[in-house]
Structures are given as C-alpha cells and as structure tokens.
MDTraj code that builds the backbone (N, CA, C; nanometers):
import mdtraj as md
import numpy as np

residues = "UNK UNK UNK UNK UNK UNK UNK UNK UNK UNK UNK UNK UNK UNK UNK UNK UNK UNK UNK UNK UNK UNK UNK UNK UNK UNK UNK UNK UNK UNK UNK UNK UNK UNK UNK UNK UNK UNK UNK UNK UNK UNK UNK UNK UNK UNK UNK UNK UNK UNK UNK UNK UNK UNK UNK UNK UNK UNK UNK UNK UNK UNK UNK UNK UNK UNK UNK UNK UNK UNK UNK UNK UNK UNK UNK UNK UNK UNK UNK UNK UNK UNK UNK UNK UNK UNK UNK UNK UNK UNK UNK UNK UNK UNK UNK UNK UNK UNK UNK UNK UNK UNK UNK UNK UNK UNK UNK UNK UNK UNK UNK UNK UNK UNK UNK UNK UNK UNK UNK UNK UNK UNK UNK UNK UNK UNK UNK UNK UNK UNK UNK UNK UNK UNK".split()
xyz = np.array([
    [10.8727, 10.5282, 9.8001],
    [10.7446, 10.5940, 9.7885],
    [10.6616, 10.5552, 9.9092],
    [10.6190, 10.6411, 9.9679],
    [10.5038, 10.6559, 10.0868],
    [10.3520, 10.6263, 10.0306],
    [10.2861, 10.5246, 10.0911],
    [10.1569, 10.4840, 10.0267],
    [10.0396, 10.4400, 10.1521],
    [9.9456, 10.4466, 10.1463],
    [9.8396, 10.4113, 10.1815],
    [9.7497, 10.3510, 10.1060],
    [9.6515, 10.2337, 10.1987],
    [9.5646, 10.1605, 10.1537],
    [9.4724, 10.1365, 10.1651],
    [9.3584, 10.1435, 10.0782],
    [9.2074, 10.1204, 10.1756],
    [9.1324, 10.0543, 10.0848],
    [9.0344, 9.9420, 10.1740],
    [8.9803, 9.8779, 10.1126],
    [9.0248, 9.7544, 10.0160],
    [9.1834, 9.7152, 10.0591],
    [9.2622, 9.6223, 9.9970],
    [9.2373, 9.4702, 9.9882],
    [9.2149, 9.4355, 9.8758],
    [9.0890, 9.2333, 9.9063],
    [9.1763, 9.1264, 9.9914],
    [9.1290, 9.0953, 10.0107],
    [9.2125, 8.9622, 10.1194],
    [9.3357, 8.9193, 9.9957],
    [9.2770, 8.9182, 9.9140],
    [9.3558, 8.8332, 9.7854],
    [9.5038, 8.8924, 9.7628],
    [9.5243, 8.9892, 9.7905],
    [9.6661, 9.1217, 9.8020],
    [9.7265, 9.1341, 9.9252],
    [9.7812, 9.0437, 9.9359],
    [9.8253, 9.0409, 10.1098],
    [9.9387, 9.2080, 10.0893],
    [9.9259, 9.1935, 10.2370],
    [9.9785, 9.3469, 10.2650],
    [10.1571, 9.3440, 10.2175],
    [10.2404, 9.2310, 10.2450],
    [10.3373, 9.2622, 10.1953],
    [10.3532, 9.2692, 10.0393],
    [10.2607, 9.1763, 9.9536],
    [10.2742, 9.1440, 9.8611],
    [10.2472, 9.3145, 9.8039],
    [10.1614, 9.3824, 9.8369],
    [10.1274, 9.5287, 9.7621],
    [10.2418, 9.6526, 9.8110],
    [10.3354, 9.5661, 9.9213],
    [10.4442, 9.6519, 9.9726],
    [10.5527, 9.6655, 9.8458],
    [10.5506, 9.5206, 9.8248],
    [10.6324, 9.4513, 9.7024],
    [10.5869, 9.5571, 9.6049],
    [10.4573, 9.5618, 9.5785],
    [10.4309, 9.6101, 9.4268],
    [10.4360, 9.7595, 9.4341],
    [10.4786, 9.8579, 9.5494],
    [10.4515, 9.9964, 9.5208],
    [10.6155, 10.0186, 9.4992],
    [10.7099, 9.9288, 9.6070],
    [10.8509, 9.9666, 9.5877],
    [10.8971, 9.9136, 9.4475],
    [10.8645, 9.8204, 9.3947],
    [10.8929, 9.7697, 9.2579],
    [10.8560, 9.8681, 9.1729],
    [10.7573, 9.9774, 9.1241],
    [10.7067, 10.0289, 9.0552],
    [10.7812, 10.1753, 9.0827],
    [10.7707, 10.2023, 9.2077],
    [10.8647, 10.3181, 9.2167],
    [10.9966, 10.3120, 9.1858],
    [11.0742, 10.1996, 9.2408],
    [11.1735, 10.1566, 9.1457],
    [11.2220, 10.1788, 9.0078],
    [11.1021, 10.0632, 8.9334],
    [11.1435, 10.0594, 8.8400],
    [11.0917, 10.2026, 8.7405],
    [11.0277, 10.2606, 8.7777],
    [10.9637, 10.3995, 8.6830],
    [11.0638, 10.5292, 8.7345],
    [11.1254, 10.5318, 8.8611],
    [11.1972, 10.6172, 8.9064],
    [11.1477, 10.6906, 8.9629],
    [11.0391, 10.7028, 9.0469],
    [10.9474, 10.7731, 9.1260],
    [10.9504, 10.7953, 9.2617],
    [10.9042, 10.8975, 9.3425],
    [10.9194, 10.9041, 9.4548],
    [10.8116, 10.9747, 9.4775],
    [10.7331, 10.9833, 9.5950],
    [10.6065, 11.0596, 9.6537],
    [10.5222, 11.0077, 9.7696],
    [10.3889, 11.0420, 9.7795],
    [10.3082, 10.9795, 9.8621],
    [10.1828, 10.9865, 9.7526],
    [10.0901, 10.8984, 9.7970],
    [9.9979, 10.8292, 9.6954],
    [9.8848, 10.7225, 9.8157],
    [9.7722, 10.7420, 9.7859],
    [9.6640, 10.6370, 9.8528],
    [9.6384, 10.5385, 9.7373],
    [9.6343, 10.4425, 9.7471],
    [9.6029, 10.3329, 9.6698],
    [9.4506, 10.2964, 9.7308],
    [9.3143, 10.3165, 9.6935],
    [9.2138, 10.2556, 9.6981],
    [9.1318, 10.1359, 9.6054],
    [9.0826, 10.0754, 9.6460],
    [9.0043, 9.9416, 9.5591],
    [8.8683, 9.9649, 9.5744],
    [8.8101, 10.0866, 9.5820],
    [8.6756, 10.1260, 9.5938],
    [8.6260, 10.2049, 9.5180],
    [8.6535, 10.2304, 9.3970],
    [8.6679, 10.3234, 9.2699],
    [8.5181, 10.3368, 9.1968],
    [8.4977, 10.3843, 9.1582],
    [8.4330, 10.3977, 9.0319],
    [8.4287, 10.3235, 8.9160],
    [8.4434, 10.2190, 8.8858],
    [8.4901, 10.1345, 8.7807],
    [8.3167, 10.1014, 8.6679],
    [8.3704, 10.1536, 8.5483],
    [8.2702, 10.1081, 8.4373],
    [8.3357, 10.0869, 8.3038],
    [8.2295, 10.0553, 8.2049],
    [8.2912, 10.0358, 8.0989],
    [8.4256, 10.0061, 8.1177],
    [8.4471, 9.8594, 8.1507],
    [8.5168, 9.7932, 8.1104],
    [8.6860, 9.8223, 8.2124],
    [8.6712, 9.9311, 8.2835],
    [8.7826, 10.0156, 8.3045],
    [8.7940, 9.9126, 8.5028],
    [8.9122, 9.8693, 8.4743],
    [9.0046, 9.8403, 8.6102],
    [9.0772, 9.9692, 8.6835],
    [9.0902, 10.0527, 8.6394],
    [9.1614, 10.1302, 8.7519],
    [9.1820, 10.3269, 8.7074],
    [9.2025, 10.3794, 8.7207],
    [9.2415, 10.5029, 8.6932],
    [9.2984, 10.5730, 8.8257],
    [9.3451, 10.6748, 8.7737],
    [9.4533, 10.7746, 8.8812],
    [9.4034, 10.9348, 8.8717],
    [9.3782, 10.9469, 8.9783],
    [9.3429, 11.0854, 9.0311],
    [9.4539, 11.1765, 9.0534],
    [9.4827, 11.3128, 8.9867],
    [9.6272, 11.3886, 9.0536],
    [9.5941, 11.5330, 9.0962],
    [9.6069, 11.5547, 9.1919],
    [9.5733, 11.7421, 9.1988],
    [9.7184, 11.7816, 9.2003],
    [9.7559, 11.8346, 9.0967],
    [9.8806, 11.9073, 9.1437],
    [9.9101, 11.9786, 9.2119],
    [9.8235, 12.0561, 9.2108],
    [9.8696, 12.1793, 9.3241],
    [9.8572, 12.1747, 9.4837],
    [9.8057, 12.0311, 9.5193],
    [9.8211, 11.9855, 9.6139],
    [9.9214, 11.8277, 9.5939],
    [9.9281, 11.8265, 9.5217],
    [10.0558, 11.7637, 9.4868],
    [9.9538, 11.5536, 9.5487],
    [9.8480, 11.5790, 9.5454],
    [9.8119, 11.5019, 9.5742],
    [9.7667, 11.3789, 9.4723],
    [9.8274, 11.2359, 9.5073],
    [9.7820, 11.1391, 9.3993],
    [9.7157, 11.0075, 9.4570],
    [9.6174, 10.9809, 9.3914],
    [9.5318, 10.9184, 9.4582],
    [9.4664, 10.7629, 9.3366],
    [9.5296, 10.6539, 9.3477],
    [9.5202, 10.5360, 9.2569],
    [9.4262, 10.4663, 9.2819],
    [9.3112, 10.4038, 9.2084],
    [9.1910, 10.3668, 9.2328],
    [9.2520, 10.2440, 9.1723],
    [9.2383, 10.0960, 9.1888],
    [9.2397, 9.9876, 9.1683],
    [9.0812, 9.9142, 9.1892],
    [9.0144, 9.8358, 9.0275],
    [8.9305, 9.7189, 9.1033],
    [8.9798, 9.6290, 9.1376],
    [8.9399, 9.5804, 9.2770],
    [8.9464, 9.4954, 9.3390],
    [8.8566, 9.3287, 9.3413],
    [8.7914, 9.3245, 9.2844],
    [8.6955, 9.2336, 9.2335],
    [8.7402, 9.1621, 9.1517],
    [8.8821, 9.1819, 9.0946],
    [8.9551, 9.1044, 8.9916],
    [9.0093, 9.0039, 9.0640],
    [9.0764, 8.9245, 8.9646],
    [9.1828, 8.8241, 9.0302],
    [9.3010, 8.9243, 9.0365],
    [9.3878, 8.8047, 9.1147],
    [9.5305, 8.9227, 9.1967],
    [9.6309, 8.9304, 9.0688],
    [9.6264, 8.8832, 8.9497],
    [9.7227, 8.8900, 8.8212],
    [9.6643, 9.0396, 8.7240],
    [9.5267, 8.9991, 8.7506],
    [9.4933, 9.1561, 8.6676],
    [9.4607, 9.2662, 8.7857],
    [9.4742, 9.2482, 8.8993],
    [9.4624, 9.3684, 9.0040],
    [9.6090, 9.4043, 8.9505],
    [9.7336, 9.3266, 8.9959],
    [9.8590, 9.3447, 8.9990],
    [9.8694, 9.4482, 8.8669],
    [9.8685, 9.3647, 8.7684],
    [9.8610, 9.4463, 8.6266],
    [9.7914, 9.5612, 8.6005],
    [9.7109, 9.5780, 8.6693],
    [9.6571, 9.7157, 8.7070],
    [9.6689, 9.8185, 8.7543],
    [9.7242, 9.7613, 8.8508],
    [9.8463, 9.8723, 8.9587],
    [9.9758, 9.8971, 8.8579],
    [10.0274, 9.8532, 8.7737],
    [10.1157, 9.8419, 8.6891],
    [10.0865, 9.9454, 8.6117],
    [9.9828, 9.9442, 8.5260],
    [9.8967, 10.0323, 8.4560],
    [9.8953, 10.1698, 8.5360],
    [9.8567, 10.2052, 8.5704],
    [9.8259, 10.2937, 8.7073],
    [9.9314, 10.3730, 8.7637],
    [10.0475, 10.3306, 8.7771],
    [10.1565, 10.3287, 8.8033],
    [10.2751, 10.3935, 8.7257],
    [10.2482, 10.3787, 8.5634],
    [10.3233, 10.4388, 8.4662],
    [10.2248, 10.5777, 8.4128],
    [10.1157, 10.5876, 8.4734],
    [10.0568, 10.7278, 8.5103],
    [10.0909, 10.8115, 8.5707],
    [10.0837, 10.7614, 8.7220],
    [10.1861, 10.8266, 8.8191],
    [10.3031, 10.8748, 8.7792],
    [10.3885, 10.7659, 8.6870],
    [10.5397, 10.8852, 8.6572],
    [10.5314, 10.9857, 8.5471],
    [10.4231, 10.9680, 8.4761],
    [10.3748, 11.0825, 8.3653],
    [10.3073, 11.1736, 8.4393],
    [10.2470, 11.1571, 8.5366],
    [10.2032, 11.2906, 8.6106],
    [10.2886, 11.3710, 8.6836],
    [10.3980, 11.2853, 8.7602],
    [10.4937, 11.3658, 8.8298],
    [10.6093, 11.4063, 8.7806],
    [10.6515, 11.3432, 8.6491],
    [10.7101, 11.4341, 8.5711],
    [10.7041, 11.5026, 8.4723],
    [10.5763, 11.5411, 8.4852],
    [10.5111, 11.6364, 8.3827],
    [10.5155, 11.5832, 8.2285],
    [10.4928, 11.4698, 8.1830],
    [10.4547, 11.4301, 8.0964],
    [10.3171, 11.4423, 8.0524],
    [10.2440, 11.4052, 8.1396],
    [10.0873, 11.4038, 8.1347],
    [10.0265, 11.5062, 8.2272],
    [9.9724, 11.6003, 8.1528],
    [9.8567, 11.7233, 8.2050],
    [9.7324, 11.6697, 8.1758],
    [9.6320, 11.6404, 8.2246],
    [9.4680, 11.5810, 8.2190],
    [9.4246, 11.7058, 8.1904],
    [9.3456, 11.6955, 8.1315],
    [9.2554, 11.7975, 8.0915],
    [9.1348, 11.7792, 8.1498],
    [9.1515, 11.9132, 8.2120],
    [8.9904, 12.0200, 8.3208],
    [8.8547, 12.0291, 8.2596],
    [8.7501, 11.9622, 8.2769],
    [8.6392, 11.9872, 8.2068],
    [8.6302, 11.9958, 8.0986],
    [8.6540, 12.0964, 7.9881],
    [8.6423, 12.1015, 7.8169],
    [8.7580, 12.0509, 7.7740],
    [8.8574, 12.0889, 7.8629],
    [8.9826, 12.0431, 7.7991],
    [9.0319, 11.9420, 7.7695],
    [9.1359, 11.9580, 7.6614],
    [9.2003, 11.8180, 7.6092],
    [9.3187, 11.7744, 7.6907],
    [9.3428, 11.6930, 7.7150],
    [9.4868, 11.6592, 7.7724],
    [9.6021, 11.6896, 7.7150],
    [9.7236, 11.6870, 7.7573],
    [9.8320, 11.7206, 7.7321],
    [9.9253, 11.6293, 7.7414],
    [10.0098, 11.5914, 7.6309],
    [10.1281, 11.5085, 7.6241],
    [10.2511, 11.5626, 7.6156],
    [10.3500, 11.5947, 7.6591],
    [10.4644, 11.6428, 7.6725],
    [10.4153, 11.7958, 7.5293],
    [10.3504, 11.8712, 7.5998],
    [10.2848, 11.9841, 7.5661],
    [10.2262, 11.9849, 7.4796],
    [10.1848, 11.8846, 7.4168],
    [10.1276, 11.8658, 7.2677],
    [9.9623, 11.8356, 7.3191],
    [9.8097, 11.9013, 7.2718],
    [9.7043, 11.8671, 7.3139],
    [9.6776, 11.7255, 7.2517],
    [9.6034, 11.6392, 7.3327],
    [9.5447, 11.5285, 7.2600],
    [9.3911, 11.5210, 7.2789],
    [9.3056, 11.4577, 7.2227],
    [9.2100, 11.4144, 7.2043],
    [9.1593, 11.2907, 7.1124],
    [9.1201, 11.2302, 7.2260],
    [9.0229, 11.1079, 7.1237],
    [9.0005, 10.9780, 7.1723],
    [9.0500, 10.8664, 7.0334],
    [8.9958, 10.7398, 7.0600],
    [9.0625, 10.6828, 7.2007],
    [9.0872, 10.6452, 7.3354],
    [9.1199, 10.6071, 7.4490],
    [9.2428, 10.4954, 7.4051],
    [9.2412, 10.3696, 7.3147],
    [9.3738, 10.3094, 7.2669],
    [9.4861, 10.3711, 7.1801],
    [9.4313, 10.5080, 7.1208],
    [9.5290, 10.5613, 7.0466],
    [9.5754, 10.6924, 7.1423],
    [9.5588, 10.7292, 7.2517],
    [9.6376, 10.7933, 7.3650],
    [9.8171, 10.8007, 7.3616],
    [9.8582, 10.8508, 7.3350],
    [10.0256, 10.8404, 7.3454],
    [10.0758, 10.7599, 7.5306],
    [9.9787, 10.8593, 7.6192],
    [10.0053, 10.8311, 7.7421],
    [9.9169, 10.6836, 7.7866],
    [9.8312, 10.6266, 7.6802],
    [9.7768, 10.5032, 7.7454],
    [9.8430, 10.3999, 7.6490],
    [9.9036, 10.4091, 7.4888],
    [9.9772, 10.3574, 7.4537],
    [10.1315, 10.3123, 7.5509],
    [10.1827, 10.3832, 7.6281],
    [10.2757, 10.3636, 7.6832],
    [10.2280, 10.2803, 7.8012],
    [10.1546, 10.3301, 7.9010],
    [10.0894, 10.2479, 8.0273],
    [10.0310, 10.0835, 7.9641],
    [9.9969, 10.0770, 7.8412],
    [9.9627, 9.9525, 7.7895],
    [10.1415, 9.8800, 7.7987],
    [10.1863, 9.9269, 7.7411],
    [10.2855, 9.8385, 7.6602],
    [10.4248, 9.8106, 7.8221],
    [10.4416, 9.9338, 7.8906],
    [10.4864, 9.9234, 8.0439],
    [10.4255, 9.8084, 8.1206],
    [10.3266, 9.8287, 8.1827],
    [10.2366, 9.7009, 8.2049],
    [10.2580, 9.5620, 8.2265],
    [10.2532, 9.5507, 8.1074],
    [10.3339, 9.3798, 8.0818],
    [10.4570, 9.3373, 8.1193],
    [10.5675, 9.4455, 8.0425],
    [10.7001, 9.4327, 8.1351],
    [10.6947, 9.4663, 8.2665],
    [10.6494, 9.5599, 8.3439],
    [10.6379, 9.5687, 8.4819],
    [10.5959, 9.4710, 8.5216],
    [10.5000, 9.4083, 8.4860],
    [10.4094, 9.2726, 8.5763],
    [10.5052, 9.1474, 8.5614],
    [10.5795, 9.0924, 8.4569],
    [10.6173, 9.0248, 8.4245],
    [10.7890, 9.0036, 8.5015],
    [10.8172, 9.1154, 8.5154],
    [10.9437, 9.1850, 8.6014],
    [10.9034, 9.1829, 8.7444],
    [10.8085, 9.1988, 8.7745],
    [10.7798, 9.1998, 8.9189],
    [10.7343, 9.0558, 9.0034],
    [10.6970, 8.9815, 8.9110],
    [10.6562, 8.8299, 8.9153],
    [10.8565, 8.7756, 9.0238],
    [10.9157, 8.8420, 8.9134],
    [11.0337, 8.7809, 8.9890],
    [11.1113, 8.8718, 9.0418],
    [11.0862, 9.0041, 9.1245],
    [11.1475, 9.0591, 9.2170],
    [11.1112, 9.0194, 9.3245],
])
top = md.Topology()
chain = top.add_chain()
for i, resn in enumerate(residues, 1):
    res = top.add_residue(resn, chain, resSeq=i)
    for name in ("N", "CA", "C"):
        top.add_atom(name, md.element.get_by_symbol(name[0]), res)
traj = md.Trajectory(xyz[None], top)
C-alpha cells in the first residue's frame, strides 16, 4: 500500500508508521493509496476516523496525534479495518440523511452497536497486539 503523511508527532518515527501501514495492509489484505493525517477533527471522545470518496477512489485516515504512540498505533489499527470495509465494499457511509450500509443491509444508530465498528473494535486489539511483534 502507497501512503502519505502529514503532520506525523515526533513520537511515530517514520519507519515505525512504515511498519504499521505494511502490517495492516498485510494483515487485512489490502492494497491502495491513502494519506494518513494527525490533524483531524477529533471530538467527543473520538481518536481517529476515515474519509473515502469512491468515485475518486480516494482514502484519506485522520489519526489523533496528541495521544501516546500505543493508542495512536491502536488507532491506526482501528482505522485501518475501515479501510478494508470500504474497499471491499463492505461499508457504504451514508450521504447526509442517509443511513449507512453494511454488506447491503441499512444501519442506523447507537455508534458501539455498529456491525462495522463492532468489528474495527474487536480487529484492533489483535492487529495491535500482532504488530507489537512483527
């Protein structure tokens, strides 16, 4: 996977986030190009989210950076098992009114009961924990 970086904290040395995009593409089975930024939007409580335009095929990963490097890492982890629900059409976001889409099924609602954030939760841990020793 082809990536770019901006705004990356001293704390994430550059190979170490080299480590973490080939590990993740790896291990999720992914391939693309993607900007990784640490300059996001971050509220309520929220470390990271992922931007996708499909039709420009464009994906764009927001990481906070203000964390320590175990929950940045884990974040990118998070983040990451988005990315392969977006590019293989698992996950459709829903446009303004709309509800999102899970392997064509609409969803709506509470944010922990998500099918697609249930999975990015529970990925996560094994990714981070797996990547500790790649």
């Amino acid at each position: 996977m082809f990536y770019v970086s901006y705004d990356k904290p001293a704390k994430i040395p550059d190979a170490m986030m080299d480590r973490a995009v080939a590990f993740a593409s790896e291990f999720l089975e992914i391939d693309g190009e993607m900007e990784v930024l640490f300059d996001g939007e971050f509220d309520n409580g929220c470390f990271g989210y992922v931007e996708y335009d499909p039709e420009d095929l464009e994906l764009c990963v927001y990481v906070d950076g203000k964390n320590q490097q175990d929950q940045i890492l884990t974040t990118f982890c998070h983040e990451m098992v988005h990315v392969k629900q977006y590019l293989k059409g698992e996950l459709v976001s829903g446009i303004g009114k709309k509800p999102s889409r899970w392997y064509g099924k609409t969803f709506d609602g509470d944010y922990y009961n998500l099918p697609w954030e249930q999975e990015a939760f529970e990925l996560e841990k094994i990714m981070f924990d797996c990547f500790k020793s790649y």
